[in-house]
ZADREN-257111 format. One record per residue (C-alpha): residue number from 1; residue in three letters; x, y, z. Coordinates in steps of 0.1 Angstrom, whole numbers, plus 5000, padded with zeros to 4 digits. Each point is the difference from the previous one (the first is absolute). Example, Ala and Ser with C-alpha at 12.3 -4.5 7.8 and 13.67 -1.06 7.14 Angstrom:
{1 "Ala" {5123 4955 5078}}
{2 "Ser" {5014 5034 4993}}
REM end
This chain:
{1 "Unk" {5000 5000 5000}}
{2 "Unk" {5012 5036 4987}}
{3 "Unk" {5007 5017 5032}}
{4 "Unk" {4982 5038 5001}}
{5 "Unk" {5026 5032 4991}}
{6 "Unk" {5014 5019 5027}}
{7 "Unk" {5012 5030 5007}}
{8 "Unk" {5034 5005 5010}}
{9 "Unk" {4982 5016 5033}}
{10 "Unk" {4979 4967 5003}}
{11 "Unk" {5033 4979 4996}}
{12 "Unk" {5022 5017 5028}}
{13 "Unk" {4965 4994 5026}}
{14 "Unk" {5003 4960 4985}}
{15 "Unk" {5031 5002 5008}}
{16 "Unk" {5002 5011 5030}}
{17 "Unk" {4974 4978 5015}}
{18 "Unk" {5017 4970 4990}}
{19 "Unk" {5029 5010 5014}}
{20 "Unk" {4981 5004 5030}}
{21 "Unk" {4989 4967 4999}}
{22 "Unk" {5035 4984 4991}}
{23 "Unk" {5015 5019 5031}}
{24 "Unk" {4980 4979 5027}}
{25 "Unk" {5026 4972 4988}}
{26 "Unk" {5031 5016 5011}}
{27 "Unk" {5020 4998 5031}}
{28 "Unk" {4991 5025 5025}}
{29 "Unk" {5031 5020 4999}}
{30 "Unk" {4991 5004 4965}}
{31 "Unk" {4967 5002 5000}}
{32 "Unk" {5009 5037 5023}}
{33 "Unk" {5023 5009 4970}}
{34 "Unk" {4974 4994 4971}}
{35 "Unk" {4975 5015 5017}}
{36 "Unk" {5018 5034 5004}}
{37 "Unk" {5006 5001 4966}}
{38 "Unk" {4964 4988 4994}}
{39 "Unk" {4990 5032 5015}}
{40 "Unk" {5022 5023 4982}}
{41 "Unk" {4989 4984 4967}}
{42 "Unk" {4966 5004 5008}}
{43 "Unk" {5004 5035 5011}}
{44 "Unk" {5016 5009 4966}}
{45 "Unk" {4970 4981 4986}}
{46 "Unk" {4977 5023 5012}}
{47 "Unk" {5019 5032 4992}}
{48 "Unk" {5002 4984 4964}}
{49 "Unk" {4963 4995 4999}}
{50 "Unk" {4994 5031 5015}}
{51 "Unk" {5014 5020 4980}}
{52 "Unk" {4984 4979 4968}}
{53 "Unk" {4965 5010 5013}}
{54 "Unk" {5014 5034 5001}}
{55 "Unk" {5010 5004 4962}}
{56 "Unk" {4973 4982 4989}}
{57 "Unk" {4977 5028 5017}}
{58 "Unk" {5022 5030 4986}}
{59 "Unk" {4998 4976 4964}}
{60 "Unk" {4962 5006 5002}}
{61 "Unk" {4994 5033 5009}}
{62 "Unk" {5024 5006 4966}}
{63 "Unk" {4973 4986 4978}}
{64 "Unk" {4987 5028 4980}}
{65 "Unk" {5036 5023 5000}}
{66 "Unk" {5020 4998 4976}}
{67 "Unk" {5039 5000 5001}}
{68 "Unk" {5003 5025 4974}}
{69 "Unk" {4977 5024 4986}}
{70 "Unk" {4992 4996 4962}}
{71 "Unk" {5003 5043 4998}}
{72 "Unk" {5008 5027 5018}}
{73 "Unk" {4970 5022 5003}}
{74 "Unk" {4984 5032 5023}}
{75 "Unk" {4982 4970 5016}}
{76 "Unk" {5024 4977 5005}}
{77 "Unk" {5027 4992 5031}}
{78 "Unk" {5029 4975 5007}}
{79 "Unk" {5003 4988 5040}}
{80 "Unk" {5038 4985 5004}}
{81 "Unk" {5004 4985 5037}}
{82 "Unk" {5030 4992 5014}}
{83 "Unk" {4993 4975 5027}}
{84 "Unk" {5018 4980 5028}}
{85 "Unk" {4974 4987 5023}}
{86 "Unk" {4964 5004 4976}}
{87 "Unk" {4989 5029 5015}}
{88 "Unk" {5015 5022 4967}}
{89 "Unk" {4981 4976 4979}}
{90 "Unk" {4970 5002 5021}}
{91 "Unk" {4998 5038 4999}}
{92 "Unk" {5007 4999 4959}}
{93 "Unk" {4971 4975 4997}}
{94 "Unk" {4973 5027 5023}}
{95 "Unk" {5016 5028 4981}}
{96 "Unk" {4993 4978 4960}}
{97 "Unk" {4964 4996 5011}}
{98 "Unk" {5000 5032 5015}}
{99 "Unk" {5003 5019 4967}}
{100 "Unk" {4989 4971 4979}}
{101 "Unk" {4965 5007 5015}}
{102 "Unk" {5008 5037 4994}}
{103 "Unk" {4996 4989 4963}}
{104 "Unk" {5041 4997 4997}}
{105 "Unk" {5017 4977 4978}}
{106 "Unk" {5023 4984 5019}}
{107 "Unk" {5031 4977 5004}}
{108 "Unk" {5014 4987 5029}}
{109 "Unk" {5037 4988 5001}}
{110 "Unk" {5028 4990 5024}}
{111 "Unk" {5035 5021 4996}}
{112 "Unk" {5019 4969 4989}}
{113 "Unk" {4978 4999 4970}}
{114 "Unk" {5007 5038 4991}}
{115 "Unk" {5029 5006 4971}}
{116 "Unk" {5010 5031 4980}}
{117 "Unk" {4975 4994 4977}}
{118 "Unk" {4969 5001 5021}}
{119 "Unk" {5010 5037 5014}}
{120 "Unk" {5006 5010 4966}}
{121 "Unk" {4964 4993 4989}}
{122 "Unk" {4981 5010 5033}}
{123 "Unk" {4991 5031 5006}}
{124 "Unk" {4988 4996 5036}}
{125 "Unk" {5013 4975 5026}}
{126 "Unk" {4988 4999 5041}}
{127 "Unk" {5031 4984 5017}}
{128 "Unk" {4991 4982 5034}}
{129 "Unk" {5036 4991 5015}}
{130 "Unk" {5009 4985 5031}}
{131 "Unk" {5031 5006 5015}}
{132 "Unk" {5010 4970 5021}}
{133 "Unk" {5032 4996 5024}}
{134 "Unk" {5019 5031 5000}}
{135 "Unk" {4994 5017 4973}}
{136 "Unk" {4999 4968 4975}}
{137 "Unk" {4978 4993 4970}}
{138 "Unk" {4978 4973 5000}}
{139 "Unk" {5012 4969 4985}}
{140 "Unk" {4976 5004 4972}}
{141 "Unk" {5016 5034 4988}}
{142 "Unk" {5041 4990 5004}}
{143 "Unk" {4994 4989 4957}}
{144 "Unk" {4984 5043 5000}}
{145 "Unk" {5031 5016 5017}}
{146 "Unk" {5027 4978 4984}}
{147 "Unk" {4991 5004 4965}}
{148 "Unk" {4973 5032 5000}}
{149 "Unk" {5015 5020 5026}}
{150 "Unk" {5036 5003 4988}}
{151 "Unk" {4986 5013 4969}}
{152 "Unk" {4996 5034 4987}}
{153 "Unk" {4964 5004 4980}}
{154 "Unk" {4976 5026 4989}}
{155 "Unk" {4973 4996 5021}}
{156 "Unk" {4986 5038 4994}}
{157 "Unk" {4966 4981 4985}}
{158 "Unk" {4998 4988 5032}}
{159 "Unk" {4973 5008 5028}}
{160 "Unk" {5006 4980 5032}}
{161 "Unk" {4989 4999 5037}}
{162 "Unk" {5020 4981 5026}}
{163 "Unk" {4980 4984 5032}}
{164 "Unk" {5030 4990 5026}}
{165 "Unk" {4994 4969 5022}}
{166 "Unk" {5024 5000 5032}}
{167 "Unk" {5005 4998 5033}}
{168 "Unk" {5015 5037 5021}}
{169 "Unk" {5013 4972 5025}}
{170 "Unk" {5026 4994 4973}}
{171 "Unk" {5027 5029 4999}}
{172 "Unk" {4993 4999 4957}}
{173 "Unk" {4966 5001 5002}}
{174 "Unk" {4983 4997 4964}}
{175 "Unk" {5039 5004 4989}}
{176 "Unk" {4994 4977 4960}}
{177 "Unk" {4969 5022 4991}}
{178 "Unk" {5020 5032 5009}}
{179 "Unk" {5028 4986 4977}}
{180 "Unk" {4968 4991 4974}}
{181 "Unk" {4988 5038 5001}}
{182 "Unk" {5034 5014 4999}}
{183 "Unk" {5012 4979 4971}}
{184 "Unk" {4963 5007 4981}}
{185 "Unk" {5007 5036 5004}}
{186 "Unk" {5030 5002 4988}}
{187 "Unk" {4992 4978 4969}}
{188 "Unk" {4974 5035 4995}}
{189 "Unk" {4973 4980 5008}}
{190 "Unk" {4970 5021 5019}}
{191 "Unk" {4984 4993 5030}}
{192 "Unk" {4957 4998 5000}}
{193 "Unk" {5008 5010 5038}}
{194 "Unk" {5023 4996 5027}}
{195 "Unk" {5011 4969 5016}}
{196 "Unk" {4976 4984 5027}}
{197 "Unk" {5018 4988 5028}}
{198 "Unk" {4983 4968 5023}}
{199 "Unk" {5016 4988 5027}}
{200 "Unk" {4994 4969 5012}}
{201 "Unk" {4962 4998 4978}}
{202 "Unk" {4988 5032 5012}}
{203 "Unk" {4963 5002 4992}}
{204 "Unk" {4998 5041 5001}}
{205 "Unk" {5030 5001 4972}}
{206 "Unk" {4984 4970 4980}}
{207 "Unk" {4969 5023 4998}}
{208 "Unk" {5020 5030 4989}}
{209 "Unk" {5011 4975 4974}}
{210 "Unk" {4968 4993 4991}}
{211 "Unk" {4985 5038 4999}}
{212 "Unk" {5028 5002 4974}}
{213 "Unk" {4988 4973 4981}}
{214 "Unk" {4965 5019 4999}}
{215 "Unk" {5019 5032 4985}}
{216 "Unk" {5017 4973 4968}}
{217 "Unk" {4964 4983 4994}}
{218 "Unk" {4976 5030 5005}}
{219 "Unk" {4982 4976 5023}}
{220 "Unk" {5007 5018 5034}}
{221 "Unk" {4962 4991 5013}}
{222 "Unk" {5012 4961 5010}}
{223 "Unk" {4999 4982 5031}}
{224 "Unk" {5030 5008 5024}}
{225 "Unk" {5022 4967 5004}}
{226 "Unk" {4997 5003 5038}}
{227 "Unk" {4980 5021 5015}}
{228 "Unk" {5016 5026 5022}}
{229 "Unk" {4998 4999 5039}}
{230 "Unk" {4986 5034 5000}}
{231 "Unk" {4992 5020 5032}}
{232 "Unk" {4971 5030 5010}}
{233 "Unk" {5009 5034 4994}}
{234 "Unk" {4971 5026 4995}}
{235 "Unk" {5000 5024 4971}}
{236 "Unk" {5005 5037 5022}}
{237 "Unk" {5010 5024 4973}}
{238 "Unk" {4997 5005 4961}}
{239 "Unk" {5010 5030 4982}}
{240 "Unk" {4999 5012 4965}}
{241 "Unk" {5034 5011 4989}}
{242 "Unk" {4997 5011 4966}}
{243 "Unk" {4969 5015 4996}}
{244 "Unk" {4995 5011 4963}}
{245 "Unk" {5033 4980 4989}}
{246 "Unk" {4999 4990 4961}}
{247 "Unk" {5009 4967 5018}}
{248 "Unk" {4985 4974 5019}}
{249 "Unk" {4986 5010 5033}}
{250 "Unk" {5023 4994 5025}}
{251 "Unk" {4996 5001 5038}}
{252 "Unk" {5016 4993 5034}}
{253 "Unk" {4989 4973 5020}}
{254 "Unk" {5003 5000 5038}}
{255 "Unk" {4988 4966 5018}}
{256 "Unk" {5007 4992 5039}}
{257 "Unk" {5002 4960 5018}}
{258 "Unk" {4965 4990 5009}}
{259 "Unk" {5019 4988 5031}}
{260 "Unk" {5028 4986 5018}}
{261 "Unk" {5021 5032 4987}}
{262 "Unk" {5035 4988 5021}}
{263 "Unk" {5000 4967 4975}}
{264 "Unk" {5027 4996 4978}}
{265 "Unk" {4973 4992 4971}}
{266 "Unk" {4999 5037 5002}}
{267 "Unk" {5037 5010 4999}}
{268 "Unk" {5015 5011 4969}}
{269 "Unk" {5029 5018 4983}}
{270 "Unk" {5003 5023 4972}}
{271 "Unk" {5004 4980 4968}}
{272 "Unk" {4974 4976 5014}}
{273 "Unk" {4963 4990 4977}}
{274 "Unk" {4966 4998 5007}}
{275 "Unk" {4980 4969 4994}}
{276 "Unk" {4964 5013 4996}}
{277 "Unk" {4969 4973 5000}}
{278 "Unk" {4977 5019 4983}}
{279 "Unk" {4963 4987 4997}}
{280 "Unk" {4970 5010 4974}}
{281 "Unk" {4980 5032 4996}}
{282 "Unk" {4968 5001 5015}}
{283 "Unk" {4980 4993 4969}}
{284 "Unk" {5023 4976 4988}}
{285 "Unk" {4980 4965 4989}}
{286 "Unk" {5029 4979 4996}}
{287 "Unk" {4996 4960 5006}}
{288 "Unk" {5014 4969 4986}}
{289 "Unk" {4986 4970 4996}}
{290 "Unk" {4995 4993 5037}}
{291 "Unk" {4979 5029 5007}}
{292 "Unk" {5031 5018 5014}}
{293 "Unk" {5020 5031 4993}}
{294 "Unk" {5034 4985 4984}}
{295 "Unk" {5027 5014 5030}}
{296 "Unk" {5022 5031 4985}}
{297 "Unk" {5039 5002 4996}}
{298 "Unk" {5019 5025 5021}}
{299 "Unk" {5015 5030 4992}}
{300 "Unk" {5035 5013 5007}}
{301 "Unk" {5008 5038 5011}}
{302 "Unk" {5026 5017 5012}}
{303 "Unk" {4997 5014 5034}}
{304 "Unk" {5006 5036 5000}}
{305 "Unk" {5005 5009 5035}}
{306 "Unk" {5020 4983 5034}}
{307 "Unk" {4983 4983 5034}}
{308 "Unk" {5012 5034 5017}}
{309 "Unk" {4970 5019 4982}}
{310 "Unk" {4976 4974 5015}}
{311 "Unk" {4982 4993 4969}}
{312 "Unk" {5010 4979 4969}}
{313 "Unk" {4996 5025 4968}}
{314 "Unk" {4996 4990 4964}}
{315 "Unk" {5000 5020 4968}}
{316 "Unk" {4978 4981 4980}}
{317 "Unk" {4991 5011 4962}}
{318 "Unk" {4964 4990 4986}}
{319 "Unk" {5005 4976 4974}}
{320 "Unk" {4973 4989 4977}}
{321 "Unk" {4991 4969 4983}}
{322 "Unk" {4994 4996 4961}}
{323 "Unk" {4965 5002 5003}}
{324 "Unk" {5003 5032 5020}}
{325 "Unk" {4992 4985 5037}}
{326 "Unk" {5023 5008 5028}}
{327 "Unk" {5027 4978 5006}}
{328 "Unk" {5001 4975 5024}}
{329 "Unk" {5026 5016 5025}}
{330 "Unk" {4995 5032 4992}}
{331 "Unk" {4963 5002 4999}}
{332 "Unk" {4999 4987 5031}}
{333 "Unk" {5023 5023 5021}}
{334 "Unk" {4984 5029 4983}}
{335 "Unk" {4966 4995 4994}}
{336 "Unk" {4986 4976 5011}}
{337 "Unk" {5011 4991 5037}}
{338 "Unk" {4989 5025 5029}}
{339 "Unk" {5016 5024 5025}}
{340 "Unk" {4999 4980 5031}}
{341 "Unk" {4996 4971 4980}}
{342 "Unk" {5020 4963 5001}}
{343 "Unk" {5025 4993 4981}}
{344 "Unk" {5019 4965 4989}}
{345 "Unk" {5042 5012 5001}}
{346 "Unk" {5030 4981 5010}}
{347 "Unk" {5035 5016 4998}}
{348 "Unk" {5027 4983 4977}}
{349 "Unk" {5038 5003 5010}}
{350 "Unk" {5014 5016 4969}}
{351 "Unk" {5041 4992 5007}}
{352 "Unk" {5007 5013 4964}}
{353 "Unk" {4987 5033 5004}}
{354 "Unk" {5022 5013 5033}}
{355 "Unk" {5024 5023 5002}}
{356 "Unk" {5034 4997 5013}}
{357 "Unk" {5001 5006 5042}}
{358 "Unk" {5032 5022 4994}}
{359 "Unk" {4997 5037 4995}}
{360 "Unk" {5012 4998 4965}}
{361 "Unk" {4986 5024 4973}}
{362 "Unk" {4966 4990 4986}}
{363 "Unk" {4985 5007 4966}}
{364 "Unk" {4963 4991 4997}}
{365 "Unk" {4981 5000 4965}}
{366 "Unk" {4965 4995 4995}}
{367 "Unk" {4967 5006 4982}}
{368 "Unk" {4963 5005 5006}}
{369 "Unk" {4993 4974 5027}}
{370 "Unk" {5030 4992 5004}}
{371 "Unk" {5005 5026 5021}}
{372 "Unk" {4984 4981 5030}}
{373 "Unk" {5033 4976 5002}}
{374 "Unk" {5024 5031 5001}}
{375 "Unk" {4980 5020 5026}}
{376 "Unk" {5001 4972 5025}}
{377 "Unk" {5039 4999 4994}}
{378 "Unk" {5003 5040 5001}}
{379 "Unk" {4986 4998 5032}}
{380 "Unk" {5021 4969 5014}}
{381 "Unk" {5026 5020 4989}}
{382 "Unk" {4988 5033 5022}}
{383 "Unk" {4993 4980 5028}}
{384 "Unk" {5039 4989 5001}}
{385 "Unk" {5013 5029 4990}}
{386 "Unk" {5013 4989 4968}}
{387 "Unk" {5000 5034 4978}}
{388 "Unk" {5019 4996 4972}}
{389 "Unk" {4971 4989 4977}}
{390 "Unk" {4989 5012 4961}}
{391 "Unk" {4962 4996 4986}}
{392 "Unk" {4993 4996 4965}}
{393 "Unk" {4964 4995 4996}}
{394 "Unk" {4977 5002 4968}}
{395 "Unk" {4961 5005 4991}}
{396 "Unk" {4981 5019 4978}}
{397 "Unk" {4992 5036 5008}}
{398 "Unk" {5013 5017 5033}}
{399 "Unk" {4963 5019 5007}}
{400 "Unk" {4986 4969 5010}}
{401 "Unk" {5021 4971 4997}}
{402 "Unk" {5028 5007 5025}}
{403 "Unk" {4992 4977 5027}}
{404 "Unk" {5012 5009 5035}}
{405 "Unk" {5011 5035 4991}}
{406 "Unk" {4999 5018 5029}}
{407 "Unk" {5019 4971 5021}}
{408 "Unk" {5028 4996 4970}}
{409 "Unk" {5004 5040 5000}}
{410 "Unk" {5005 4997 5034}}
{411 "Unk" {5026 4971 5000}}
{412 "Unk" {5018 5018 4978}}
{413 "Unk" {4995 5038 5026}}
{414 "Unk" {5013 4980 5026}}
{415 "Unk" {5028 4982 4987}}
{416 "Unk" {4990 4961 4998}}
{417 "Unk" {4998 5008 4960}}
{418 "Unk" {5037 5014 4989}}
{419 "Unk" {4986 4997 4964}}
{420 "Unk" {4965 4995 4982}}
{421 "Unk" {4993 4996 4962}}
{422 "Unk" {4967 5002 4986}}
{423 "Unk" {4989 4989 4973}}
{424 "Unk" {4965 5014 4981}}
{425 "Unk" {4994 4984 4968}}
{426 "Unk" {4972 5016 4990}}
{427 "Unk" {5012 5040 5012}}
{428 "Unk" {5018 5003 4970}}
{429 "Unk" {4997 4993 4961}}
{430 "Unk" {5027 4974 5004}}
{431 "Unk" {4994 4971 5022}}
{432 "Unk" {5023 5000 5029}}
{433 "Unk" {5003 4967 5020}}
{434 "Unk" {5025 4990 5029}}
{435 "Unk" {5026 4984 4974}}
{436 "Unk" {5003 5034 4987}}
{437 "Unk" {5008 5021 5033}}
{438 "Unk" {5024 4968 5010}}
{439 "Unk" {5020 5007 4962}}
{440 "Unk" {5007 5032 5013}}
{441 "Unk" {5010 5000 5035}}
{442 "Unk" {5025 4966 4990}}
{443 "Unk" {5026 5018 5010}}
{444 "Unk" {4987 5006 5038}}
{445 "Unk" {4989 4965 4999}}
{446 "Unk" {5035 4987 4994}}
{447 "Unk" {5010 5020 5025}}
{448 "Unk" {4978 4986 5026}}
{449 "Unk" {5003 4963 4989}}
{450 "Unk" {5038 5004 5005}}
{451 "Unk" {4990 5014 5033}}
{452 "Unk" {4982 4965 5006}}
{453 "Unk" {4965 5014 4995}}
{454 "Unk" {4970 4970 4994}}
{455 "Unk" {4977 5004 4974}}
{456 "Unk" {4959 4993 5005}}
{457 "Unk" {4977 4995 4973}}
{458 "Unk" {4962 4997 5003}}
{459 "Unk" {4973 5004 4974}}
{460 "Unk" {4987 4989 4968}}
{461 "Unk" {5019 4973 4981}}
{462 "Unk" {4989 5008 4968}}
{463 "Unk" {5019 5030 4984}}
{464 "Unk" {5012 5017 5036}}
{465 "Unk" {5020 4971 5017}}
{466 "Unk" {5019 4987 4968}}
{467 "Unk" {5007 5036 4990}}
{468 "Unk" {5018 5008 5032}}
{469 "Unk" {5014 4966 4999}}
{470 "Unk" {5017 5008 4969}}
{471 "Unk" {5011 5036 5006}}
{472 "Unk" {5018 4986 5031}}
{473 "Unk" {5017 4978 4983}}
{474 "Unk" {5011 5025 4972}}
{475 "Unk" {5012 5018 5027}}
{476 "Unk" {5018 4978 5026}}
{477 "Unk" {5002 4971 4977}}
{478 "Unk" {4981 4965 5002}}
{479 "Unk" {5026 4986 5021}}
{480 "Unk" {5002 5026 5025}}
{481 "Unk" {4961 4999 5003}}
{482 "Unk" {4999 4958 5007}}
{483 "Unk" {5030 5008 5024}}
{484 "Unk" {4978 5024 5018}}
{485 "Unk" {4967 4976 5001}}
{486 "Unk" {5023 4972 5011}}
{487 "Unk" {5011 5018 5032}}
{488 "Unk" {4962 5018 5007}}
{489 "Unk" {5014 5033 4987}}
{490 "Unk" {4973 4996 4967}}
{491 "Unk" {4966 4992 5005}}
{492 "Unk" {4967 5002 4984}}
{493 "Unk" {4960 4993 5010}}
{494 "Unk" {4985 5002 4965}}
{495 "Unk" {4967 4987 4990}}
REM end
């Protein structure tokens, strides 16, 4: 009789059992032996088998990516992971089906698969790299660095977004992605936006991630990946900023803790964001299937003032959707929601977005909302009695759209300012943004980065952030500017 096939799997278990059996005949000295080494074997076994049932779930959740995609398109996306444990695959798989249900086309592929050719003919590529050891690649991506790496190639086609996967209990923490971005960048590949940190499978920095991934699809409406532990805080203050602004209206936010104020949920420090749970309009009718309104994804703002001013203070712009409705956020922080009214919000650590704790120079540059980010620092920086610090900041008309006037005309009266640029673009027949007032003062700028000044950015991605990014780099040089991120001295909080 044809005995039934077997898997190798099967075969080591029939193995092992036999051996089992066939012990029992063995003196008992060596019985003790055997069944030492039984136990390792078996041990190895079930690591083996383990880690089968492992890649045969990652095989499955595959199905329905591709490894390559068939043309590069406005609607289509690559998502490389570079992966020593699974979780790098993992996150690459949520992120495919992510945008794939964004309406995407998308392929999914591990590093040691990627050569010249596929960054030649890909015009956008999500990297999600583990670091692993201290500092090393992944054993999946040592084919990537060898032969890729070492090479010089035009990559200026090339948009790219790094997500970092690490531990900060490792001295080079998220060390082979910062090599990854470095190397991209210097290839004149461009960044979709800056590199996401995790450490050790943070959920808040997973759902930045994701919010990003809402900005690429144009889907920015879908569930959050985890929801957010949020806390109470009550809506006390909201005030019109720019009223008659060509712009969007734009208004400051003030909301206090519903309770337990001495909590560190309720700490923060300048540079820090705003997780917002915001629910539906009053007359809002939405229900799925089960009868029940579909929960909402967070927002992210930057908070614009310190714990010292006992309230936490947004500047939050009204965005609308394509249909004309309020946005989600932003509707609901400046419409809809009530004075005195409950609020969803949890505070988000934002390590990228600090300052140095020295008193070296400081050079903020922002636009429109992004203000909010460099007001909180401007006043960290006042409360130490760090005053060697230079504003640029950008909007539209300076009758209505210079937020915060009278405090940043004051700041600069009392000497926590030593320089302010503003920047009007619509005062004037010319347009005149940020990028422009930084071309002409690069000579002071040197000046201060050789005097170990730090650099802040916050605002608008589009157009604003990329322009500054590249007059910096005209000025002090690309390498000069990584050197600067590398130790803290360069850092930006665009969106």
């Amino acid at each position: 009789m044809r005995l039934p096939s077997l898997s190798w799997m099967n075969r080591i278990s029939l193995a092992l059992t036999l051996l089992c059996v066939a012990s029992f005949f063995l003196p008992l000295p060596a019985q003790k032996k055997f069944s030492a080494a039984l136990v390792l074997v078996s041990y190895l076994s079930f690591c083996l088998q383990t880690l089968r049932r492992h890649n045969e779930e990652l095989a499955t959740q595959h199905q329905g990516f591709s490894a390559e995609l068939n043309q590069a398109n406005a609607q289509s996306i690559m998502i490389v992971y570079a992966s020593q444990t699974g979780f790098a695959e993992q996150i690459a798989v949520k992120t495919a089906q992510h945008l794939q249900d964004a309406g995407m086309s998308v392929a999914i592929s591990s590093l040691a698969a990627i050569k010249v050719e596929t960054l030649s003919k890909t015009s956008r590529i999500l990297f999600i790299l583990s670091t692993t050891g201290e500092g090393d690649a992944p054993d999946n991506a040592a084919a990537f660095t060898r032969l890729v790496m070492n090479q010089k190639i035009d990559l200026s086609h090339l948009h790219f977004a790094v997500l970092a996967l690490g531990d900060r209990h490792y001295q080079q923490f998220c060390a082979f992605a910062h090599r990854m971005d470095h190397w991209l960048k210097h290839q004149q590949a461009h960044s979709l936006f800056d590199m996401i940190e995790v450490d050790n499978g943070d959920e808040g920095a997973l759902r930045h991630w994701q919010h990003y991934l809402g900005l690429i699809s144009g889907h920015t409406e879908m569930a959050d990946w985890s929801k957010p532990g949020y806390q109470d805080w009550i809506l006390t203050e909201r005030e019109l900023l720019n009223p008659g602004s060509l712009g969007g209206p734009a208004y400051r936010i003030a909301c206090i803790p519903a309770q337990n104020a001495g909590s560190n949920d309720y700490v923060w420090q300048a540079g820090d964001i705003a997780e917002i749970g915001p629910d539906y309009p009053p007359e809002a009718n939405a229900v799925n299937n089960t009868g029940e309104r579909p929960a909402l994804p967070h927002r992210e703002y930057s908070i614009s003032s310190l714990p010292a001013d006992g309230k936490l203070e947004l500047l939050v712009r009204q965005m609308h959707r394509p249909d004309g409705s309020l946005g989600i956020g932003s509707g609901w922080l400046t419409a809809y929601a009530e004075i005195g009214q409950s609020i969803k919000l949890r505070i988000r650590e934002n390590r990228n977005f600090r300052a140095p704790a020295q008193d070296c120079p400081l050079i903020l540059i922002g636009n429109g909302s992004g203000l909010a980010g460099l007001r909180a620092h401007i006043k960290a920086r006042a409360s130490h009695g760090h005053l060697h610090n230079w504003l640029f900041f950008g909007e539209r008309n300076e009758a209505h759209d210079f937020f915060h006037r009278e405090e940043i005309l004051a700041w600069q009266t009392n000497g926590v300012l030593n320089k302010v640029n503003l920047c009007f673009s619509r005062d004037q027949a010319e347009r005149r943004y940020v990028q422009h007032a930084i071309q002409e003062q690069q000579a002071d700028i040197l000046k201060w980065v050789e005097q170990g000044a730090a650099i802040l950015v916050c605002g608008s991605l589009q157009g604003m952030a990329e322009d500054v990014h590249q007059t910096l780099s005209n000025i002090l040089g690309l390498d000069t500017l990584e050197s600067m991120a590398e130790l803290g001295l360069y850092r930006r909080d665009v969106y």
